[in-house]
N, C-alpha and C positions, 0 to 999 in steps of 0.2 A: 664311196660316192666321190666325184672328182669334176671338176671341169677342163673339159679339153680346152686346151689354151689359157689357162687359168691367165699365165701375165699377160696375155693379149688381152684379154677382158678388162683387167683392172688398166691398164694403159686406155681403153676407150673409157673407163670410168671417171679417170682421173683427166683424161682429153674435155671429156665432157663438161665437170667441175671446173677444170681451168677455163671452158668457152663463156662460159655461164656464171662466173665468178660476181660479175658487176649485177648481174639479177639476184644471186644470193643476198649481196651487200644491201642490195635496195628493196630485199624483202624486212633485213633484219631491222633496216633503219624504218620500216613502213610501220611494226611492230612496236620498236621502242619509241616510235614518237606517239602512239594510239593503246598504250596498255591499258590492260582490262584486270580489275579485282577477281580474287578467286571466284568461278560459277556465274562471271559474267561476263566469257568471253566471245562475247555471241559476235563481235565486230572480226576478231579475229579468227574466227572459226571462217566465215565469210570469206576473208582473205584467202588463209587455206585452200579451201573450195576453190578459189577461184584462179588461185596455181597450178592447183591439182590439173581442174580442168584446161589446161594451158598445154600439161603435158599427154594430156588422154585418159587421166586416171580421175574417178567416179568416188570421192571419199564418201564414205558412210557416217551419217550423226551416230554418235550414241551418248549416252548418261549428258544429257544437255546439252554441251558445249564442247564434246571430244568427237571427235574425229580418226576414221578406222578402215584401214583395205587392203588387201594381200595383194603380191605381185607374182607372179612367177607359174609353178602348176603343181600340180597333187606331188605330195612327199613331205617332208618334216616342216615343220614351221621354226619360224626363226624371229623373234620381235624385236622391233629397235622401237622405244619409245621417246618422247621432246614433254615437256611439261610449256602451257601454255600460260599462265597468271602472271602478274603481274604485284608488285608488294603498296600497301598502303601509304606510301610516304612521300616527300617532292623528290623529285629530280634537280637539281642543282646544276646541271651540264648547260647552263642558260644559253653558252656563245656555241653550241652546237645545233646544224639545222634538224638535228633528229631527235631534240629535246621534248622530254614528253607534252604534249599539248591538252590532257588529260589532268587536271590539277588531283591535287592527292594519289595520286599512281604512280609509280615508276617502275619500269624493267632495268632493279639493281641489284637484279641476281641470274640476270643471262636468260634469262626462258626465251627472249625476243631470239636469240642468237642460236641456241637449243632448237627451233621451231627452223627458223634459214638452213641450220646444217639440214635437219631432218629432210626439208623439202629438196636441196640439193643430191642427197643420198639418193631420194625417189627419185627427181627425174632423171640421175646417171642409172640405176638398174633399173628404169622403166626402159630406157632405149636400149639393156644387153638385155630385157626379160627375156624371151626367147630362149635365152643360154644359161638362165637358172635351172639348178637339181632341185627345186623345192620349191618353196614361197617362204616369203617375206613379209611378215603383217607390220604395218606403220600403225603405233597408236600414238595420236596427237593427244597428247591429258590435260585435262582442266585441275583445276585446286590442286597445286604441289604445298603452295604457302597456307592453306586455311583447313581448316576442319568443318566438315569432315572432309580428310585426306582423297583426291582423284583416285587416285591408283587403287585405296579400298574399293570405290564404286566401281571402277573398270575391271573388278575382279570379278564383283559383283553381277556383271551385267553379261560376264560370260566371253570378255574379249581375248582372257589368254587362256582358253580352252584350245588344245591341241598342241599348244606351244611348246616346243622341247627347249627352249634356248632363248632369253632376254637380254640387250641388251643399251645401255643408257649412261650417257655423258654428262656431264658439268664442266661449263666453260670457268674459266678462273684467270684472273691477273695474278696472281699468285705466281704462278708458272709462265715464263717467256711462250712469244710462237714458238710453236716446233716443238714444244715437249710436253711429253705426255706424263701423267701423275695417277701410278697403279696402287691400289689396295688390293693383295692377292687373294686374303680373304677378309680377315674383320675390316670391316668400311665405316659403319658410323653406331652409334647406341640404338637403343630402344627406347622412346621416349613417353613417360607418363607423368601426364597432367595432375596436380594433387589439389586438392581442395578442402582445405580444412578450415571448421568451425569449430570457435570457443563461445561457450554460452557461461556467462558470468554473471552478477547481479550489479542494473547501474544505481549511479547515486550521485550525491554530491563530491567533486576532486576536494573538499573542506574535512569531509568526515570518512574515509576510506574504509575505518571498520564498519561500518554501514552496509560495505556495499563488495562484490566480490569484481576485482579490478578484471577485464576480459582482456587487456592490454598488458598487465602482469604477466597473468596467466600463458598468452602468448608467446611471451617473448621467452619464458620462462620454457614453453615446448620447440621452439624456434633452437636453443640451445641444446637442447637435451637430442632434438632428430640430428643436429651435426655433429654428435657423437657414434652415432648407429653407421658410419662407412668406416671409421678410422678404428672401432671398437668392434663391431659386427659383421664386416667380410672382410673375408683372405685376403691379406695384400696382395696375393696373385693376382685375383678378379679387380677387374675396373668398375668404381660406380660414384655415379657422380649426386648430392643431394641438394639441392637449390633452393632457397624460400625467398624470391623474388618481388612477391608484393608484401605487404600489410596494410589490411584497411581495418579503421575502426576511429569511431569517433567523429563529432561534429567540432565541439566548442573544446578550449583548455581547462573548464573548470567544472565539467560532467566527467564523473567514472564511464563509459561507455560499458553497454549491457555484451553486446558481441563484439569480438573480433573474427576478421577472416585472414588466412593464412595462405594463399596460392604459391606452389611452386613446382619444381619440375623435378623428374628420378630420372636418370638413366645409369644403362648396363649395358654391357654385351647378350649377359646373363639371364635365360627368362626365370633361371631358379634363383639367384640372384634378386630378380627382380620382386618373385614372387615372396621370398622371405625378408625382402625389406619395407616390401607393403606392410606385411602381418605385423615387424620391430615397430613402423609406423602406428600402426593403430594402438600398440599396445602402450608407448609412447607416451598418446595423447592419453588415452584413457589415465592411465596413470598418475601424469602430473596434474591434469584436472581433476580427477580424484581426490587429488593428495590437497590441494588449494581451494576445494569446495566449487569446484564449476565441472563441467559437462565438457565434452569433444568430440567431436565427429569427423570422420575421414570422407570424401567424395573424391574416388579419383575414376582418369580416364586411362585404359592401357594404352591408350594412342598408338605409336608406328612400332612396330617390332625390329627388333636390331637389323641391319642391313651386312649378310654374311655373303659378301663374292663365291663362286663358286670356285676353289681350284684349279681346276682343268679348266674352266672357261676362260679362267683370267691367264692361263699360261697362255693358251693359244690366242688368245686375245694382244698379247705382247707379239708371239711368233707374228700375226698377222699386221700389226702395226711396224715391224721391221722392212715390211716390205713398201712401205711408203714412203717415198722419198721426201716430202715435206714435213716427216715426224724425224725430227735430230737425237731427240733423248728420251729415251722411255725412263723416268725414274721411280723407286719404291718410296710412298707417303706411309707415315704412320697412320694408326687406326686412329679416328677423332670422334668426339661426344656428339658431337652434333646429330640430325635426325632428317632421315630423306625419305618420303614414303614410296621412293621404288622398292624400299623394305618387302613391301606386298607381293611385290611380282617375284621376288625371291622365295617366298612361301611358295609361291607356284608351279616355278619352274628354275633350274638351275643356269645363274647368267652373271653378266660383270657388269660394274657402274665406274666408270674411272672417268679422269679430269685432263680436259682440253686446255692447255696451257694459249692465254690470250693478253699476255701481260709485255708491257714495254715501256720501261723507263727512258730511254730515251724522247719517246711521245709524253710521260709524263702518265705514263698509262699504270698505274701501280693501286690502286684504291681498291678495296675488298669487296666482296658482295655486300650488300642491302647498306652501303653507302650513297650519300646523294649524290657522290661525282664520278659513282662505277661506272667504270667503258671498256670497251677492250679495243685492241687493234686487229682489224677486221678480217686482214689476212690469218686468222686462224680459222676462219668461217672453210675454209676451203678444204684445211687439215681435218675439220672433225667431219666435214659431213665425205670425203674420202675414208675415213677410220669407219664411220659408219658403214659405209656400202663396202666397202674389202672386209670389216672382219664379218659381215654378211653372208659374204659369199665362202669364206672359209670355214664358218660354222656348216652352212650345209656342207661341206665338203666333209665333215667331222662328227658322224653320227654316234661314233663311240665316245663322244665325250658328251654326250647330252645326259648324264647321270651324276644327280649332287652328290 
């Protein structure tokens, strides 16, 4: 399957982007100054909508707050997703006019910017539709940052049925304009949530053997679970074991009756994952055993690892060469962290790589879910180009739609 004229097309697509650059900008500033917490992005959904309809194109609600429409005509589907949330925390950009006006909210992880490209991609292949070999589903998702995870529910609700091919960007100061940041296959872990309780007997902190310490005890399991990666999987395999919180206790001079133990597992590995649960339980039980108190495990298997597809990530590169505003395609290493486009790679075989939006000379360099993240906007134009070109070269490429 092929399009005739294929660089004529991308030249109107990228003409169109360049016309329309200052409406990208002042979509994305419209978003980052009005973020919305995960599963309540009803203001922004609104927005959407109302671009949509600007350009011809009729978005469809679905799972609350997401938004959903194909472009093009009968033949393979192709999805380019944006996450729409926004994170819990200030915004700190005070002397900028697109600082969030939203108190406790900020967009300090790009979704405002994520959303601009996305809508920019649509309106450049709304005006080639016509000269699409296929269609193109846009899914706008709600909850990237909360649980339960969007992308679960968008599975759920039946949005990437048909889909041969996904794919999804993250902007980053990390990376200058102009360059792009590939994971060809492993991209991020598997994230599960751990929840462990220690049941001890309280008493007075005066008389200890009275009482069986649950903060002992704890800390006492705390030590023994950071032995189970360094001692219990193959240095080959990655996995990372985290104990994050501990609560327990009111006053200094009460034994406290429980402790709670919250922390996080990741892996590449779901076998991995799944025999570190089991090391876990056997763990707690054990050393509360061994100390006279009780444990219990409550976890959640949360996101599953996020594996790029090969062939989608090669031709995803081939396709990004031919953009003249992308200077560098570079290889990142695979990282721990947790993205629940994970889901949509259950589904379907697709790439998730990083739009480089970083400039120190602007002073533009602060990471995600910092309170003074920005990026310099001129990358707004590169991703949502990346977006509609590797679009169109995916339908071009039905032999690669196979993980």
């Amino acid at each position: 399957m092929s399009i005739k004229g294929c660089a004529k097309v991308k030249t109107q697509i990228r003409n169109w982007i360049y016309e329309n650059e200052d409406n990208i900008i002042t979509w994305r500033r419209d978003f980052h100054s009005h973020p919305e917490l995960s599963w309540q992005e009803f203001r922004t959904q609104e927005k959407i909508l109302e671009v949509l309809r600007s350009f011809g194109i009729e978005g469809k609600k679905f799972s609350g707050t997401g938004i959903s429409f194909d472009l093009g005509k009968e033949g393979p589907i192709i999805a380019l997703r944006a996450d729409m949330d926004a994170l819990p925390m200030p915004d700190e950009k005070v002397s900028k006019p697109y600082t969030s006006k939203n108190p406790g909210a900020a967009h300090s992880c790009g979704h405002d910017a994520h959303v601009a490209m996305l809508l920019g991609a649509a309106g450049a292949l709304k005006s080639i539709e016509d000269q699409l070999p296929g269609r193109i589903r846009f899914i706008f998702q709600p909850s990237e940052e909360a649980s339960p995870p969007g992308a679960e529910q968008v599975v759920k609700d039946g949005i990437m049925d048909q889909v041969v091919a996904i794919l999804g960007v993250h902007i980053t100061a990390d990376l200058p304009v102009g360059t792009i940041g590939m994971k060809r296959e492993k991209a991020w872990a598997s994230a599960t949530e751990l929840n462990i309780t220690i049941h001890g007997k309280g008493g007075h902190g005066a008389y200890p053997h009275r009482s069986v310490d649950s903060v002992l005890v704890g800390s006492m399991v705390v030590q023994a679970l950071h032995t189970l990666v360094s001692r219990n999987v193959d240095p080959l395999e990655s996995a990372v074991l985290t104990i994050g919180k501990i609560d327990s206790g009111t006053v200094r001079n009460v034994i406290p009756e429980t402790a709670i133990l919250l922390g996080t597992l990741r892996t590449f590995n779901l076998e991995v994952r799944d025999y570190l649960i089991r090391r876990i339980q056997e763990v707690i039980h054990g050393v509360t055993e061994a100390m006279g108190a009780t444990g219990e495990l409550d976890y959640d298997s949360g996101y599953p690892p996020g594996i790029n597809t090969l062939g989608i990530s090669l031709l995803v590169e081939e396709s990004l060469a031919s953009i003249a505003d992308v200077k560098e395609v570079v290889q990142l290493p695979p990282g721990m962290g947790a993205e629940d486009f994970a889901f949509y790679l259950q589904e379907a075989p697709g790439c998730f790589y990083n739009v480089g939006a970083g400039n120190k000379e602007k002073g533009i360099t602060y990471p995600a879910h910092h309170p003074l993240f920005d990026i310099d906007e001129s990358a707004l134009k590169v991703g949502a180009q990346a977006l509609a070109s590797n679009a169109i070269d995916l339908l071009k490429r039905t032999d690669l739609h196979k993980k």
